[in-house]
Rosetta silent file (secondary structure, phi, psi, omega in degrees, C-alpha in Angstrom):
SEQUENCE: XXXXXXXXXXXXXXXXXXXXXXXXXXXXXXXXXXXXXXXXXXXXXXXXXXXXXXXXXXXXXXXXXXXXXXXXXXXXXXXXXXXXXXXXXXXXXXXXXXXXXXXXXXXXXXXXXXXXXXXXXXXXXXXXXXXXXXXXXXXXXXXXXXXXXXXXXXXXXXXXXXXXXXXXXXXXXXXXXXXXXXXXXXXXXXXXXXXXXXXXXXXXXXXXXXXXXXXXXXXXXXXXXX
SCORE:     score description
SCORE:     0.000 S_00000001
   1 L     0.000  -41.130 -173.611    9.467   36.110    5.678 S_00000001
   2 L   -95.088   -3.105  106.979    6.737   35.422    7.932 S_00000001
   3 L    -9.497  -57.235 -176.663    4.732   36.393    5.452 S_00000001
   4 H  -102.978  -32.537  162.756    5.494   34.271    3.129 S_00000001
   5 H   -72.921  -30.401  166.047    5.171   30.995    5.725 S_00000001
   6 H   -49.532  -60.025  176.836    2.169   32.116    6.198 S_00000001
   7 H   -60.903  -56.610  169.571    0.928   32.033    2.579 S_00000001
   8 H   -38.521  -31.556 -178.550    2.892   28.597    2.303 S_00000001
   9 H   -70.314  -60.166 -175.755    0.829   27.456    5.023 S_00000001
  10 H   -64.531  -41.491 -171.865   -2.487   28.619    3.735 S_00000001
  11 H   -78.512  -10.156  173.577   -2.224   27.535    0.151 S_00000001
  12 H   -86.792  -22.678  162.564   -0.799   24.150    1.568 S_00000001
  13 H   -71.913  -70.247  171.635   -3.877   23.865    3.376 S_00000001
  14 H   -27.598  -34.084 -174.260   -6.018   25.012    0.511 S_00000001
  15 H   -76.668  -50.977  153.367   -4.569   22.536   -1.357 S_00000001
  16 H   -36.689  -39.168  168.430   -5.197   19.784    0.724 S_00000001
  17 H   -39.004  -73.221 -165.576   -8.990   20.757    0.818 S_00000001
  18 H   -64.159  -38.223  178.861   -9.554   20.575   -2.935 S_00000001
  19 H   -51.456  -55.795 -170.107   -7.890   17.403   -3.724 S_00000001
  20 H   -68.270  -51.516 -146.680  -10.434   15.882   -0.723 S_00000001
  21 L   -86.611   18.033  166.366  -13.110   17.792   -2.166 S_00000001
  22 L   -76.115  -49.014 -158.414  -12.495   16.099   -5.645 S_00000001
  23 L   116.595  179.519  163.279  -13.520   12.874   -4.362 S_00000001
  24 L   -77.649  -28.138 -168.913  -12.171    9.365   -3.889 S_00000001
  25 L   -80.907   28.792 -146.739  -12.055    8.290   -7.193 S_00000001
  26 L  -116.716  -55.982  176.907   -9.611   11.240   -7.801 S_00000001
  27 L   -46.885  -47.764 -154.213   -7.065    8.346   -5.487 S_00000001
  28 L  -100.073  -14.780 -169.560   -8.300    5.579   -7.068 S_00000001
  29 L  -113.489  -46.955 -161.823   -8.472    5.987  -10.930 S_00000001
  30 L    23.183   97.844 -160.706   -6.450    8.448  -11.638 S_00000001
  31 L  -102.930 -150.977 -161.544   -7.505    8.769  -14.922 S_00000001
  32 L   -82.781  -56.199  165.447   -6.558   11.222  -17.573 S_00000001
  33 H   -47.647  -58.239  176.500   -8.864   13.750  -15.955 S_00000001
  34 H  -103.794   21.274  148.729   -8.359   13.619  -12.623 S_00000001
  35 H   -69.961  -55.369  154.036   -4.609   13.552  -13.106 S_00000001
  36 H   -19.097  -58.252 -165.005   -5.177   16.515  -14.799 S_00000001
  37 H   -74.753  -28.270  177.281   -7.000   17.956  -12.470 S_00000001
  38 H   -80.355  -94.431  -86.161   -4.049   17.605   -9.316 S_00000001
  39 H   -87.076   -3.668 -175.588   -1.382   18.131  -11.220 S_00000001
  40 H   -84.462  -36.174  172.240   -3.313   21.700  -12.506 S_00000001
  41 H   -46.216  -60.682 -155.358   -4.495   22.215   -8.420 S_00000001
  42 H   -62.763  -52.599 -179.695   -0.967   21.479   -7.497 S_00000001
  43 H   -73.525  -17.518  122.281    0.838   23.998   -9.890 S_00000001
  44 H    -3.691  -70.888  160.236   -1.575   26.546   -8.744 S_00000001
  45 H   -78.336  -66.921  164.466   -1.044   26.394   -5.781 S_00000001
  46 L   -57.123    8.348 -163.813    2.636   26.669   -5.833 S_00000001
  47 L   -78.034  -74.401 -173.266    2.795   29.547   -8.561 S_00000001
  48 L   -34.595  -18.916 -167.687    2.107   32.179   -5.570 S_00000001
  49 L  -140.287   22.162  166.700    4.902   31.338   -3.391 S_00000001
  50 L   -68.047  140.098 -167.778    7.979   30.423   -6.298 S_00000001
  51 L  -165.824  144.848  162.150   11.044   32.650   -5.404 S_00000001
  52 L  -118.969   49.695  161.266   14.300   32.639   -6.707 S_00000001
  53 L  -108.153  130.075  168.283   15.527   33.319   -2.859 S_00000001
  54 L   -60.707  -40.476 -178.448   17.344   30.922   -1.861 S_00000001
  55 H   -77.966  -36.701 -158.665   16.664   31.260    1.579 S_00000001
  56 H   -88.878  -18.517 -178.026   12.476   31.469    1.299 S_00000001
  57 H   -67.674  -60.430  178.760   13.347   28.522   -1.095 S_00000001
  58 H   -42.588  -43.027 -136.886   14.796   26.578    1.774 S_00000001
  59 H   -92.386  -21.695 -171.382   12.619   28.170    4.778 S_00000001
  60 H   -71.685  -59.998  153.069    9.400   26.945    1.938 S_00000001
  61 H   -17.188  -64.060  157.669   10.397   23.347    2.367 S_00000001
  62 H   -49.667  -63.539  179.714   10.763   23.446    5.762 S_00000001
  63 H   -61.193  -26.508  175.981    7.027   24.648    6.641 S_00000001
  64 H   -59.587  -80.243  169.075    6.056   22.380    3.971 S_00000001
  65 H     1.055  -85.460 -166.724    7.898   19.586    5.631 S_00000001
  66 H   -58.412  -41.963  166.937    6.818   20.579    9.364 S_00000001
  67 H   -35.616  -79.824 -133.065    3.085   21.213    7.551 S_00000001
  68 H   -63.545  -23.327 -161.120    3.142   17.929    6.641 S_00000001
  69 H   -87.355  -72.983  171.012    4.589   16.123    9.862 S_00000001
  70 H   -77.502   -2.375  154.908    1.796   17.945   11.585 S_00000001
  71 H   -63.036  -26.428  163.129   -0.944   17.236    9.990 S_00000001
  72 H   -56.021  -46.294 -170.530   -0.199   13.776   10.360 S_00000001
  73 H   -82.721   -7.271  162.776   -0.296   13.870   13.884 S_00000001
  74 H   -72.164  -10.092 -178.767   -3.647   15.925   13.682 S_00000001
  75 H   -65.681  -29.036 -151.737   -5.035   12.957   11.741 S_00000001
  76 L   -71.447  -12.243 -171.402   -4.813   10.842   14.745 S_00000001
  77 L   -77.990  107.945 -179.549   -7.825   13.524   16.212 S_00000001
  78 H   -42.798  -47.186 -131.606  -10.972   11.614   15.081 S_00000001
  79 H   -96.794  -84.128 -163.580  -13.202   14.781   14.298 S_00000001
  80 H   -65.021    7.605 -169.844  -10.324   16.324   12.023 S_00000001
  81 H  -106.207  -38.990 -154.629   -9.575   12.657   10.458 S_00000001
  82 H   -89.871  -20.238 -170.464  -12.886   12.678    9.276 S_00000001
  83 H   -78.539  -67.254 -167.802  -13.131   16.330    8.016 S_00000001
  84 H  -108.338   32.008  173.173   -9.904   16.226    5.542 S_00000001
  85 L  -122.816  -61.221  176.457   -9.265   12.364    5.253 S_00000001
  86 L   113.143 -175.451  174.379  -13.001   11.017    5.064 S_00000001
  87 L  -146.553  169.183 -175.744  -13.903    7.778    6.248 S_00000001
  88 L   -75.238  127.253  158.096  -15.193    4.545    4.435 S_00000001
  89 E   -75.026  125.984  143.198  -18.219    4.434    2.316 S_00000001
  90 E     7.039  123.771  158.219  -20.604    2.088    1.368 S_00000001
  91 E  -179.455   17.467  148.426  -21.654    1.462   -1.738 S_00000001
  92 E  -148.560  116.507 -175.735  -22.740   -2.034   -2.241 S_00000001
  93 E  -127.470  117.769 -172.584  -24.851   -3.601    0.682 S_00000001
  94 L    31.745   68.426  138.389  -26.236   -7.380    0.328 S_00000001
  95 L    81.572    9.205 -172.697  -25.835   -7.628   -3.462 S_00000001
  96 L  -123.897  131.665  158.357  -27.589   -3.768   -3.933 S_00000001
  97 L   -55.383  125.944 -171.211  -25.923   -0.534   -5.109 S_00000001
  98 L   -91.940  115.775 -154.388  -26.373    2.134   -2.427 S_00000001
  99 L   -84.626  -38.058  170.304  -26.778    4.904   -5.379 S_00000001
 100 H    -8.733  -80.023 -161.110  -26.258    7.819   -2.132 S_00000001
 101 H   -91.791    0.865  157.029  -23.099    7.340   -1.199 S_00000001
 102 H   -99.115   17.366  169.704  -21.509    6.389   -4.542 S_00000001
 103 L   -95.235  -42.410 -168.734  -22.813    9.698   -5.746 S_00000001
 104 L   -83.882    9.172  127.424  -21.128   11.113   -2.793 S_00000001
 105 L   -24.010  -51.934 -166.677  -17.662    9.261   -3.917 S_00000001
 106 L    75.815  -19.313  164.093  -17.922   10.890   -6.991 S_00000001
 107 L   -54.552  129.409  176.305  -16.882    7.156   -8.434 S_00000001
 108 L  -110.440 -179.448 -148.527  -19.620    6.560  -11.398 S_00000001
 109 H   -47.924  -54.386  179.960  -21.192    3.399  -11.542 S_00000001
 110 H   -25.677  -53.890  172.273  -18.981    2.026  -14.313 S_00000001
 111 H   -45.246  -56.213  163.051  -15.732    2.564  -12.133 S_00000001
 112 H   -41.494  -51.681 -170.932  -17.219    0.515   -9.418 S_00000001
 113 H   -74.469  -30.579  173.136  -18.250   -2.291  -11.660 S_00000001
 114 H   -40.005  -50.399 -163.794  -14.720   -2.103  -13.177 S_00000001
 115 H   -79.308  -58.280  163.969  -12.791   -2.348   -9.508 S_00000001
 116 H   -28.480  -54.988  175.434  -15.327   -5.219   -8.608 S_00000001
 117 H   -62.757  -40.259  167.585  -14.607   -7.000  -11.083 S_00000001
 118 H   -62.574  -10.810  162.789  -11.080   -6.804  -11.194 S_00000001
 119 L  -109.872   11.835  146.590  -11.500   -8.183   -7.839 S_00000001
 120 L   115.622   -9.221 -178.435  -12.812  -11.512   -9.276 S_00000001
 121 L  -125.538  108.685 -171.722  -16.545  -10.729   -8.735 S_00000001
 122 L   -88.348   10.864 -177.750  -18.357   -9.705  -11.947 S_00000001
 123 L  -126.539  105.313 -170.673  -22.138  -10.269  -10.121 S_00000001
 124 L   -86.919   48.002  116.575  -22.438   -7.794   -7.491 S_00000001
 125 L   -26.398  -47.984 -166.711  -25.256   -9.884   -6.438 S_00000001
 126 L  -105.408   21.018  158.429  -22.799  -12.338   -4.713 S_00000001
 127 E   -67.476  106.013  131.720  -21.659   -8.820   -2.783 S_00000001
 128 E   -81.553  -28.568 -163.732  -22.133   -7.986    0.827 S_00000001
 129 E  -158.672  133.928  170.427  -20.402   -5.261    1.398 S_00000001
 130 E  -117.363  112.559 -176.079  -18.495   -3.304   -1.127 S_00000001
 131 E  -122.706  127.028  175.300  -16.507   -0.330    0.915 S_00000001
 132 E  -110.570  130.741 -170.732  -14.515    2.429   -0.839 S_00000001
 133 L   -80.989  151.041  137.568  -11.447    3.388    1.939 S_00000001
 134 L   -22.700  -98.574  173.100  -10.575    6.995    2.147 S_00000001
 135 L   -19.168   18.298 -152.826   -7.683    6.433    0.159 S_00000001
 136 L    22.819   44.698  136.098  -10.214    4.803   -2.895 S_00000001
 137 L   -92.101  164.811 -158.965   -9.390    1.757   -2.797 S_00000001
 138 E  -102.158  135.903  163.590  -12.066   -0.763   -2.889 S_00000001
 139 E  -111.207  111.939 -158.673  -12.923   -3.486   -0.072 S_00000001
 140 E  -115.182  155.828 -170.353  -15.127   -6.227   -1.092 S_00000001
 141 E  -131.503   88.777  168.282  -16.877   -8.473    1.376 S_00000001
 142 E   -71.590  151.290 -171.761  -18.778  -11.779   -0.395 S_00000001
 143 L   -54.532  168.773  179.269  -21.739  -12.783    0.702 S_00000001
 144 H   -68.570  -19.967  178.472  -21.303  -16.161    2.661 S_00000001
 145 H   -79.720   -1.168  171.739  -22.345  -18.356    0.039 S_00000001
 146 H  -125.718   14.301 -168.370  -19.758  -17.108   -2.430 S_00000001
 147 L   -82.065  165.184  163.492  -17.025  -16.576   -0.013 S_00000001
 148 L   -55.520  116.165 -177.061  -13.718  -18.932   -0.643 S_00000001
 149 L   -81.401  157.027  158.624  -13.867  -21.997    1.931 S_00000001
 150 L   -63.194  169.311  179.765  -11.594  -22.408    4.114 S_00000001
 151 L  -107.964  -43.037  145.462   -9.521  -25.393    5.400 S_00000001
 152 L    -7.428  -73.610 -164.479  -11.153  -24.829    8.704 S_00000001
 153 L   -60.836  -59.187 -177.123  -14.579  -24.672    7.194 S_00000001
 154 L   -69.224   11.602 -152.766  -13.387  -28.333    5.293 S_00000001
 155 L     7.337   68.215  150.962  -11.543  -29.270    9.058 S_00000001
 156 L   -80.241  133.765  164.396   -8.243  -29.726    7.502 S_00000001
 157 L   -88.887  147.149 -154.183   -5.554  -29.280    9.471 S_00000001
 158 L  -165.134  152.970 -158.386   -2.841  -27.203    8.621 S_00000001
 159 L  -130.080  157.069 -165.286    0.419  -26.048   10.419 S_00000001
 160 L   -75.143   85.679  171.338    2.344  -22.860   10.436 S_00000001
 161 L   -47.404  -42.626 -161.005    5.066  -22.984    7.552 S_00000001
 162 L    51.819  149.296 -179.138    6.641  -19.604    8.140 S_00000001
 163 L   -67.910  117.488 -169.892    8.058  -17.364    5.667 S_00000001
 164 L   -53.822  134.810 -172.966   11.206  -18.055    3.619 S_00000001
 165 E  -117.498  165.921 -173.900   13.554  -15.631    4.680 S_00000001
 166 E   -78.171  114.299  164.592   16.701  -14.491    1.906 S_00000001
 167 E  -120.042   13.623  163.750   20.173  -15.514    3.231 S_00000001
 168 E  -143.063  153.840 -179.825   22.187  -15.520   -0.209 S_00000001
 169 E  -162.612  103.851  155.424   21.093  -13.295   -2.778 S_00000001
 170 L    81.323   43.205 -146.772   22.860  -12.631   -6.280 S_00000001
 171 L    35.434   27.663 -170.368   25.944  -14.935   -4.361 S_00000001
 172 L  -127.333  127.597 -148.685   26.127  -12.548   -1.802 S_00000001
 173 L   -77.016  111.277  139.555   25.201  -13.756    2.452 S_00000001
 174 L   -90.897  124.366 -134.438   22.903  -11.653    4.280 S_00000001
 175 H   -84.959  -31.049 -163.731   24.489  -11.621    7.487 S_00000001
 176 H   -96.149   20.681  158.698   21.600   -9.276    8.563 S_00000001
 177 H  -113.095  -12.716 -173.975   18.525  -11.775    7.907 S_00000001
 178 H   -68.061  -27.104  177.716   21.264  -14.806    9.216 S_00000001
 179 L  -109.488   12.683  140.804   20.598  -12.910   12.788 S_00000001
 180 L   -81.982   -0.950  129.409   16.930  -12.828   12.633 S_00000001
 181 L  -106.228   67.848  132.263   17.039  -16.417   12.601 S_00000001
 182 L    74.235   22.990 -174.231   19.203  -16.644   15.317 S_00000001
 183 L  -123.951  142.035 -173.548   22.031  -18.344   12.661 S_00000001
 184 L  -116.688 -173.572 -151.868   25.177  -17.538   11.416 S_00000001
 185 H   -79.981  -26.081  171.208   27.368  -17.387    8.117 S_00000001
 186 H   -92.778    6.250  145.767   29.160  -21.083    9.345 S_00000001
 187 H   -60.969  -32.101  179.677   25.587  -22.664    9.845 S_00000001
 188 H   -94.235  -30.912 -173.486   24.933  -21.876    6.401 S_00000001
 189 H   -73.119  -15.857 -154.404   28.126  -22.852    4.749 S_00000001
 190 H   -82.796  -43.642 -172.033   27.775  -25.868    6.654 S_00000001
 191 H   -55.238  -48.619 -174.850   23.993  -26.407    5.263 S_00000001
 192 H   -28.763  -76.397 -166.406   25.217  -25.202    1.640 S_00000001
 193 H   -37.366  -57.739 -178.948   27.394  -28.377    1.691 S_00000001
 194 H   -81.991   10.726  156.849   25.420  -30.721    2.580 S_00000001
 195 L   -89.081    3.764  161.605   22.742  -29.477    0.053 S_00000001
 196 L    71.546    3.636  165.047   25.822  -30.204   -2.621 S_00000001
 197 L  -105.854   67.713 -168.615   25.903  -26.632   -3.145 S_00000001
 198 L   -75.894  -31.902 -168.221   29.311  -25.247   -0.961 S_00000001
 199 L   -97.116  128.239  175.982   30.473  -22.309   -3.045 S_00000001
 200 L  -106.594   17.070  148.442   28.117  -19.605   -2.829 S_00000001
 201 L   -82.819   13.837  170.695   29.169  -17.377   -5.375 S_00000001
 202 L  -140.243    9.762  161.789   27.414  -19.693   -7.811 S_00000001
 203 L  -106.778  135.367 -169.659   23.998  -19.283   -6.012 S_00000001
 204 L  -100.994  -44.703 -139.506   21.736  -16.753   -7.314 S_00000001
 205 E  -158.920  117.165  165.252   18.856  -17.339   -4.668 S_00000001
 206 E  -139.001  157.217 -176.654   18.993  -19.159   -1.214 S_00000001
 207 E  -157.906  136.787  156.912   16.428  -18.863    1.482 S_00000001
 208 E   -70.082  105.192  154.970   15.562  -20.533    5.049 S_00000001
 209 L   -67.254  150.918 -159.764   12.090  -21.752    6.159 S_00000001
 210 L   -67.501  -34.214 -162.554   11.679  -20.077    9.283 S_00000001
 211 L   -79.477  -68.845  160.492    9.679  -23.146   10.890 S_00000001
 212 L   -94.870   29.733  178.190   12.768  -26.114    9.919 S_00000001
 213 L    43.708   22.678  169.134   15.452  -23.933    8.801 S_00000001
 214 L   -64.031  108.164  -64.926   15.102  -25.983    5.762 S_00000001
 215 E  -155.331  118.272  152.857   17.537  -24.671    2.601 S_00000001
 216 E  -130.606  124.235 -179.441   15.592  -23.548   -0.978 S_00000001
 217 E  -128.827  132.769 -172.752   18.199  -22.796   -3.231 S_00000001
 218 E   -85.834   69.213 -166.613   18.306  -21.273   -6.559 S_00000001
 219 L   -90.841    3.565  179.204   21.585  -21.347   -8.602 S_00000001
 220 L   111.986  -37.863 -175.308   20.067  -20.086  -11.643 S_00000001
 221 L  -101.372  -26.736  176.999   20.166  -23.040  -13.515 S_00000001
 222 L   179.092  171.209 -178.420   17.510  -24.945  -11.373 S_00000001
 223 E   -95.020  126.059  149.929   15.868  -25.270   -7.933 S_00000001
 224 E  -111.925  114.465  137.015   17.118  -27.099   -4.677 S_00000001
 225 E  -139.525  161.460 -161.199   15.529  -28.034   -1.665 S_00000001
 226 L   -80.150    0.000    0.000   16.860  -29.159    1.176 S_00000001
């Protein structure tokens, strides 16, 4: 048995390795290919340590499990975050490809210009900072002259709305968003009414704004708000 956690251990490690040493775009595209390639890694790796014991079946699960819980908390260890997580790269700096580190990505150029673009900017010219996360995904930073103004920037003034929160849904109250705004189910029957809606079995969608507890209601048939 201890044996066999062992090998569960190592090949769970191994596994982890190769996947990072695939690259980012292995995260990000997951294309035909490098789908391929985990799901061929993965079944690999588990071939060696398949048993039709019940018990090494459970006890496998567990160390995975227990693996898995601590390696998370070894992530938090900078040194070892950087060794099997990575950290972010580079790979467009003021409007220039850095061809380095998108070699070291393993993302080819195309892929790049694809996820840029798909993030609304097809001239990586108007680029400051392009960053691929561990995890591939891409973070783009326009330059200032192409970034999206602001209401600030225009001194507009502009006040905190807050987020509509769901208190009827499919005619049915949720009591537990009614006590995260501090309100209860005969504040709302009370609103319903005087929003001409009282029976709430014939509301598909109601919601509070958080900032005037102000009523948007949905019956299905059309939009109210209060």
């Amino acid at each position: 048995m201890l044996l066999f956690i062992g090998k569960t251990l190592l090949l769970y490690f191994i596994t982890i390795t190769i996947i990072r040493l695939m690259g980012k775009s292995a995260f990000a595209q997951l294309t035909a290919h490098d789908l391929a390639g985990i799901f061929f890694v993965i079944t690999l790796a588990s071939g060696p340590i398949i048993t039709d014991d019940v018990v090494r079946t459970v006890a496998g699960l567990a160390v995975v499990v227990l693996a898995h819980i601590g390696f998370s908390r070894m992530m938090l260890i900078n040194r070892l975050r950087k060794m099997f997580i990575g950290e972010p790269t580079i790979v467009i700096k003021h409007g220039k490809i850095v061809r380095k580190n998108l070699k070291r990505t393993h993302f080819t150029l195309s892929e790049l210009l694809s996820e840029v673009r798909e993030k609304g900017y097809p001239d990586i010219s108007s680029i400051d900072y392009a960053i691929i996360e561990p995890n591939g995904g891409i973070g783009v930073v326009p330059s200032q002259v192409h970034a999206p103004v602001t209401p600030e920037q225009l001194q507009i003034d502009t006040s905190y709305a807050g987020i509509p929160v769901a208190v009827i849904i499919e005619g049915k109250i949720m009591q537990q968003n009614l006590k995260l705004i501090n309100k209860d189910e005969g504040w709302l029957k009370r609103k319903l009414g005087e929003a001409g809606c009282p029976d709430q079995n014939r509301i598909f969608y109601a919601a509070v704004r958080e900032r005037d507890y102000s009523l948007i209601i949905d019956t299905g048939e059309g939009s109210i708000q209060d």
